[in-house]
ROBA-296856 format. One record per residue (C-alpha): x, y, z. Coordinates in Angstrom, 2 decimals. Last residue first. Layout:
ROBA-296856
<r xx="X" yy="Y" zz="Z"/>
...
END
This chain:
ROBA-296856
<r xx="120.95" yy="-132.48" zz="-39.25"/>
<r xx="120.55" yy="-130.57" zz="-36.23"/>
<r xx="118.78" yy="-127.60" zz="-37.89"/>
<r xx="115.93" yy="-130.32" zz="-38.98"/>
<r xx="115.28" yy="-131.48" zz="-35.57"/>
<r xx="114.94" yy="-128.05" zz="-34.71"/>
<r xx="112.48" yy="-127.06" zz="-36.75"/>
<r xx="109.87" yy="-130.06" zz="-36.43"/>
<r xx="109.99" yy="-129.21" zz="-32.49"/>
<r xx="109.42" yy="-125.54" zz="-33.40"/>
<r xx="106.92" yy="-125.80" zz="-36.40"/>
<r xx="104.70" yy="-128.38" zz="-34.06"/>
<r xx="104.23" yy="-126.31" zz="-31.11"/>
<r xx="102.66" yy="-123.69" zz="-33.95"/>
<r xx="100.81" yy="-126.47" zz="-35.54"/>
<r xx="99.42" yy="-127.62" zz="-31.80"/>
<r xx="98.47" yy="-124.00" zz="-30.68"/>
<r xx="97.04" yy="-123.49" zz="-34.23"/>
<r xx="94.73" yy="-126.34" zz="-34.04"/>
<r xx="93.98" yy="-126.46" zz="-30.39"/>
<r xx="94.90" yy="-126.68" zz="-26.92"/>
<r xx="97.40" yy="-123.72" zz="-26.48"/>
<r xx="100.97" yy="-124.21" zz="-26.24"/>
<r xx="102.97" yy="-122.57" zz="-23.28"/>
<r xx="106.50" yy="-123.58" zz="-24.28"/>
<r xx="109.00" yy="-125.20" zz="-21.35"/>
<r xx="112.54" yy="-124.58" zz="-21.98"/>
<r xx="115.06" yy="-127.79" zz="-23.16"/>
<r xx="116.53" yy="-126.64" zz="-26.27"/>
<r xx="113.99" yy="-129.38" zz="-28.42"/>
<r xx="111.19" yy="-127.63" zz="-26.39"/>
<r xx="109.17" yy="-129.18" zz="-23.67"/>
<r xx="105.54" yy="-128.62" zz="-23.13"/>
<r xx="103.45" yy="-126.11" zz="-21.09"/>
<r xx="100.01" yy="-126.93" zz="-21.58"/>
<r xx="96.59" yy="-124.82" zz="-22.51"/>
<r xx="93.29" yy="-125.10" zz="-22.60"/>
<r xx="91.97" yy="-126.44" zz="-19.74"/>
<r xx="94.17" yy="-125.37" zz="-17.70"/>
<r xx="98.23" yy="-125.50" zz="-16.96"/>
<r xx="98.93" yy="-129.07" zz="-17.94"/>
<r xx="102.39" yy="-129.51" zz="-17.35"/>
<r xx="104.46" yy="-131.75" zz="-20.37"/>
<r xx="107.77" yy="-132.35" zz="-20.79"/>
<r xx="109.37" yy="-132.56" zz="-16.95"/>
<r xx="112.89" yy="-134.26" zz="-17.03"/>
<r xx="113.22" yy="-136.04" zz="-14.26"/>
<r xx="117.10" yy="-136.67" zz="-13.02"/>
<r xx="118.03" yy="-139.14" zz="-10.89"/>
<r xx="119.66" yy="-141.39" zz="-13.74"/>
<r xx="116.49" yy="-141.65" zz="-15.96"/>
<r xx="113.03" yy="-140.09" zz="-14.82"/>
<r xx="110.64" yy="-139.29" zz="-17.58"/>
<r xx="107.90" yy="-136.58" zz="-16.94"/>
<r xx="104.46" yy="-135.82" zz="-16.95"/>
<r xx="103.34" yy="-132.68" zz="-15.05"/>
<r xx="100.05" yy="-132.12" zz="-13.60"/>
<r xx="101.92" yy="-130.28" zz="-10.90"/>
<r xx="99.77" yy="-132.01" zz="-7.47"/>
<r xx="99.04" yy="-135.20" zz="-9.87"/>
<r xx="103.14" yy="-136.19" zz="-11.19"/>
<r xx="102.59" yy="-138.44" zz="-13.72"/>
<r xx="105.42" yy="-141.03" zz="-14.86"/>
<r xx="107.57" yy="-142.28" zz="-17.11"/>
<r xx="110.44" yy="-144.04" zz="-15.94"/>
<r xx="114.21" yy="-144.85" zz="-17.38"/>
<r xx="116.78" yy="-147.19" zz="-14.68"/>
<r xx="120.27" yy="-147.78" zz="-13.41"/>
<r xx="120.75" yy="-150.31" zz="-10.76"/>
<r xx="123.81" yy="-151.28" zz="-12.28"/>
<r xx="123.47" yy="-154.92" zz="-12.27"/>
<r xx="120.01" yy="-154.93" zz="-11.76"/>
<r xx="119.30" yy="-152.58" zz="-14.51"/>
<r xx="115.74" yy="-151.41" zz="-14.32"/>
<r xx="112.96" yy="-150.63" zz="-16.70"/>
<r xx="110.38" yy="-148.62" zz="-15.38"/>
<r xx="106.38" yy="-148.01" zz="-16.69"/>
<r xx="103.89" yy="-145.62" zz="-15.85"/>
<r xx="101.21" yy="-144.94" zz="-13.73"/>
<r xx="99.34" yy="-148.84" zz="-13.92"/>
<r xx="101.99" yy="-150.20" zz="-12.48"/>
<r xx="103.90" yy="-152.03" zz="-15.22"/>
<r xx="107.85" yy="-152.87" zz="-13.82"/>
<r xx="110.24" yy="-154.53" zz="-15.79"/>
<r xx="113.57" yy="-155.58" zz="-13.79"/>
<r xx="116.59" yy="-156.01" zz="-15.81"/>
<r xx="118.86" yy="-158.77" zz="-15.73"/>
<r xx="122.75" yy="-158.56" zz="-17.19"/>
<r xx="124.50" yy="-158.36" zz="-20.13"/>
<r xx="123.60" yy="-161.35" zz="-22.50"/>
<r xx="120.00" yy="-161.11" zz="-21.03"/>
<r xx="117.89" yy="-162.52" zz="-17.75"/>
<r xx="114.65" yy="-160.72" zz="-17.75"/>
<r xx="113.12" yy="-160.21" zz="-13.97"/>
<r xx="109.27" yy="-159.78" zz="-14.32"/>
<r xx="106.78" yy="-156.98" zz="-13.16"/>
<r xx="103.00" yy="-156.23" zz="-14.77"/>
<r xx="102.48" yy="-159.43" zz="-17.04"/>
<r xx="102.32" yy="-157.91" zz="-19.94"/>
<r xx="105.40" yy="-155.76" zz="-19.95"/>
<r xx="107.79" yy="-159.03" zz="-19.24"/>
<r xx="106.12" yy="-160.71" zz="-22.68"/>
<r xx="105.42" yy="-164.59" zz="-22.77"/>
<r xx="105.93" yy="-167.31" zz="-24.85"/>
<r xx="109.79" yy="-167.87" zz="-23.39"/>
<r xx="111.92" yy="-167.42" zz="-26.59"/>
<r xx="109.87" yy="-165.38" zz="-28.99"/>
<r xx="108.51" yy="-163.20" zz="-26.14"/>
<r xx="112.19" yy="-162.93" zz="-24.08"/>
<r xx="112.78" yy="-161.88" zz="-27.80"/>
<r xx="110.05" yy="-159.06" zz="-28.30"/>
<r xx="111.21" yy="-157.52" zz="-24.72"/>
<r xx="114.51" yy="-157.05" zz="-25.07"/>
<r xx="115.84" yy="-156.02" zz="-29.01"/>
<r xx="112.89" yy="-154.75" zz="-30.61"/>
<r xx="110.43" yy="-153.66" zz="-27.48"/>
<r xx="113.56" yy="-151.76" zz="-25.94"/>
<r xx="114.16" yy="-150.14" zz="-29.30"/>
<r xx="110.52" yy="-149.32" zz="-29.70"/>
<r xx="110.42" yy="-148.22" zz="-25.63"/>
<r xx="113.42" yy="-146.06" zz="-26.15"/>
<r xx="112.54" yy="-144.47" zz="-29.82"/>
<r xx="108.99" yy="-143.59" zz="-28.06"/>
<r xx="110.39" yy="-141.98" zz="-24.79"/>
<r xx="113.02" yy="-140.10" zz="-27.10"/>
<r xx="112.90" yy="-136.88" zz="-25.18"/>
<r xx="111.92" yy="-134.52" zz="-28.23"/>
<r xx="109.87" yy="-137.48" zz="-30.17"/>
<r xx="107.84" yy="-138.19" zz="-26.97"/>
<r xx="107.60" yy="-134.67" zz="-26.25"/>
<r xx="105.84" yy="-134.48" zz="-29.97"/>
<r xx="103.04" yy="-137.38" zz="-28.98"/>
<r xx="102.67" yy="-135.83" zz="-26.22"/>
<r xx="101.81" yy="-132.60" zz="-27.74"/>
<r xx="99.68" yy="-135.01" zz="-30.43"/>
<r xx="98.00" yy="-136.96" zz="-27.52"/>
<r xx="96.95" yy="-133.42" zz="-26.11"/>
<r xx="95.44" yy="-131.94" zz="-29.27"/>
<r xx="93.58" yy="-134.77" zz="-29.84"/>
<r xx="92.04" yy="-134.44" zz="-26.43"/>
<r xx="93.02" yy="-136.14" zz="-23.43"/>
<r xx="94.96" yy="-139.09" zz="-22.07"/>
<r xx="93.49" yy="-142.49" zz="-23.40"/>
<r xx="95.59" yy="-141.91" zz="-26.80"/>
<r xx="99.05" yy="-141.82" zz="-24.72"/>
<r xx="97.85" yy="-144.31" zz="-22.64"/>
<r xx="97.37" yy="-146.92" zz="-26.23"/>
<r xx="101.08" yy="-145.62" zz="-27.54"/>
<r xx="102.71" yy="-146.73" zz="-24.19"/>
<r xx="100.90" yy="-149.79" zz="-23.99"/>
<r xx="101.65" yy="-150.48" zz="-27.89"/>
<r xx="105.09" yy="-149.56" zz="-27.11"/>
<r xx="105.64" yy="-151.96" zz="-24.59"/>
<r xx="103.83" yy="-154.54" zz="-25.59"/>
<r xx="105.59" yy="-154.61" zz="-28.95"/>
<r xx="103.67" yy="-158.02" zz="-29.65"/>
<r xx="106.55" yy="-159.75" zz="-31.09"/>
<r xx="107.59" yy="-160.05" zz="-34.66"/>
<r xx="110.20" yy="-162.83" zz="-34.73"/>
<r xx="110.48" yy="-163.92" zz="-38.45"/>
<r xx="114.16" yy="-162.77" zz="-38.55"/>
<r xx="115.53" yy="-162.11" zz="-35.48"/>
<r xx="119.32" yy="-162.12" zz="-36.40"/>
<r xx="118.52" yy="-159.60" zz="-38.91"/>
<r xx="116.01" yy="-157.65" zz="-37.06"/>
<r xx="118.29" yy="-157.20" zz="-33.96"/>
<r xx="121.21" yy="-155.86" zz="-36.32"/>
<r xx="118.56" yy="-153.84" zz="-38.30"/>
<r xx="117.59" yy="-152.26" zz="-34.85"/>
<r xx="121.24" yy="-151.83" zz="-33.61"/>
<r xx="122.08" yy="-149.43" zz="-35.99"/>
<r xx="119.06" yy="-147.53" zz="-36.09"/>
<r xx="119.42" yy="-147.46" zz="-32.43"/>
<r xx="123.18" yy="-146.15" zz="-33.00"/>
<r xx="122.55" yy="-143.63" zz="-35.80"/>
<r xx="119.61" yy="-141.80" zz="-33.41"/>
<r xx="122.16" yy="-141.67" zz="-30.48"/>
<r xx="124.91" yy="-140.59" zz="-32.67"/>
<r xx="122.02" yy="-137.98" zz="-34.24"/>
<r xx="121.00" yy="-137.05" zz="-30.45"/>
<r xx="124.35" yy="-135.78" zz="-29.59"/>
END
């Protein structure tokens, strides 16, 4: 499922960089969502995050947003939607509603009123990404030292906070992406 999904963005990223040629927006989005990720925690802890991200495809979504939404309302209008904290984007299929609120970020259909969020949940310490009514939890901090992240079949790891806790974490989201290929 993930390698249509993979084929598809790739797809539609050359497509969007060939009939934006010379239009190299700011990638607000993913810069923002790059630049919390390193404010987080520990090396250790952007790197599991980093990883989730991979898993649940936060960071293909917001690139792939970036590329074919965001970076063009930039080009066209001289502003970015992400920067400015909540705009309405007119497109070819529809508007969308981007929201920045400091916790996360949500993109919105207004024709469907479907949407994708990222946000923090402070009584679990769980970080999670919300898309049709469903959150799907990748990260709970359980101490100090250690974090329950998300595997690539969907159970939550306990992954401790250093070198051979993150190269461990490492060998079994690196190993399943290869087995699906």
């Amino acid at each position: 499922m993930k390698k249509i999904y993979f084929k598809v963005a790739t797809i539609l990223l050359i497509a969007g960089s060939l009939t934006c040629s010379s239009c190299i927006g700011s990638f607000s989005l993913s810069n923002k969502l790059l630049s919390w990720n390193q404010s987080i925690g520990s090396k250790f802890v952007n790197e599991l995050v980093f990883f989730a991200f991979w898993i649940v495809p936060v960071y293909e979504v917001s690139l792939l947003a970036d590329t074919l939404v965001l970076n063009s309302i930039e080009f066209w209008s001289g502003d970015n939607p992400v920067a400015q904290g909540k705009k309405v984007i007119e497109g070819n299929d529809g508007k969308y509603l981007v929201e920045c609120d400091g916790k996360g970020y949500t993109i919105t259909s207004m024709n469907d009123q479907s949407s994708v969020r990222l946000d923090f949940d402070v009584d679990t310490k769980t970080w999670s990404v919300l898309s049709d009514g469903k959150e799907y939890p990748f990260m709970t901090f359980v101490d100090d030292t250690h974090v329950k992240m998300i595997t690539p079949e969907g159970d939550m790891q306990l992954v401790e906070l250093n070198q051979a806790g993150l190269m461990a974490y490492q060998q079994v989201a690196s190993g399943a992406m290869f087995a699906q290929r």
